[in-house]
Steps between C-alpha positions, in 0.01 A plus 500: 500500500310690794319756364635808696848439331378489138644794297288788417595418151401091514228590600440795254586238164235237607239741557157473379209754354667803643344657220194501732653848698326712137168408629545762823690745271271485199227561749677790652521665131082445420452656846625820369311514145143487687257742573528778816168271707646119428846620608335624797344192617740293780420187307641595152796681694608156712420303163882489438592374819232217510619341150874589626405199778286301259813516210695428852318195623491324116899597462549296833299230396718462215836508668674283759738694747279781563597645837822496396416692156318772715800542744319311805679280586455436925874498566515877358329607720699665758729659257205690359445659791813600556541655159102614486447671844850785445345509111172567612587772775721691221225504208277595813625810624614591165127446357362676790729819448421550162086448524494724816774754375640497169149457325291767704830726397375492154132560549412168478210402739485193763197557668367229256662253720267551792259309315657190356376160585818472719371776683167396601662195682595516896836537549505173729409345198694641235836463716634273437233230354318672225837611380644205529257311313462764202943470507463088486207482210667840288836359475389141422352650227711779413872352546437169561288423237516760212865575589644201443263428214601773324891356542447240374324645192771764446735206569425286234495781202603486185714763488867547561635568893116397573641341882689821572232681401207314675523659827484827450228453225331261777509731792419832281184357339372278827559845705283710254265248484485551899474898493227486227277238660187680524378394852884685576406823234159542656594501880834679506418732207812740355729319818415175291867550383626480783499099421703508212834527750328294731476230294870538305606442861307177583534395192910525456511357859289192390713462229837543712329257775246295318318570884130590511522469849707806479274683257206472715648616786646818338166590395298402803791712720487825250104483476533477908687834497394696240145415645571608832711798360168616315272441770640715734567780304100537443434427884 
């Protein structure tokens, strides 16, 4: 059977070492038990990510049908676009309201955001390739990897309605996980939470479309205009 029509759930009951995706989230936990200086440092703070792609590159040594598993699959590729790009522009201009209006209307201070690494880059640069490239590697990691791990972890319990269950458990836990990374913490401070919604809504519409493609188009499109929403509001 071609891999691009293998059901989500085939492929879910002949998976192997999902149990891999606790290595990013146990690592996420131990960030946040350290002292004030190593929390500080960029190395400890991207610590989670780099064993979230070292947990990823063993779990897809281990499994056969991998692209398919992470929602790549090449012929899906136009249909993510057509569900990521209106996705993208919605979360977008929604995002961008709330940092520049709703937030400031409770006290709350952006200025911060002058001076995060996303910043410092030209805009030529930043739009659209460094923003593309931070969408492709987050949300192999983030939905495409830990995701669907987490699935098929919550999948497979022991407990009663477990597959009814699994999603919600799957998508709630995988989008904390994203919020509280603590590169994400660190950068976007208190607006940090801002990624919990983000990532219910990539995360359900992985799960709907079992599409990356359209996941990392969302994100690259919102990033586009919420960064260009930001920008020239300090200009």
């Amino acid at each position: 059977m071609p891999v691009s029509t293998l059901h989500p759930a085939a492929l879910s009951s002949r998976e192997r070492l999902a149990g891999l995706v606790l290595v990013p989230a146990v690592s996420t936990a131990l960030y946040y038990v350290l002292p004030p200086n190593l929390q500080r440092s960029v190395a400890v703070q991207m610590l989670p990510q780099m064993l979230a792609y070292l947990a990823f590159a063993v779990w897809s040594a281990g499994n056969r049908s991998v692209v398919a598993r992470l929602g790549l699959v090449p012929e899906q590729s136009l249909r993510g676009l057509s569900w990521g790009i209106p996705v993208g522009l919605a979360l977008g201009l929604i995002n961008s309201w709330v940092i520049l209006q709703v937030v400031p209307g409770f006290g709350a201070d952006i200025e911060f955001l002058k001076d995060t690494p996303h910043a410092q880059v030209p805009v030529w640069l930043m739009v659209p390739w460094v923003i593309v490239v931070i969408a492709l590697f987050v949300e192999v990691n983030f939905r495409g990897f830990q995701l669907g791990r987490w699935l098929a972890l919550f999948d497979r319990a022991p407990l009663p309605g477990a597959s009814r269950t699994a999603p919600v458990a799957a998508v709630s836990v995988s989008a904390l996980l994203f919020a509280f990374d603590p590169f994400m913490v660190e950068t976007f401070q208190h607006l940090h939470w801002i990624a919990v919604w983000d990532a219910v809504v990539w995360g359900c519409l992985w799960l709907k479309l079992r599409n990356l493609y359209a996941i990392i188009t969302a994100h690259a499109v919102e990033v586009i205009v919420m960064y260009l929403a930001v920008r020239a509001a300090f200009t």
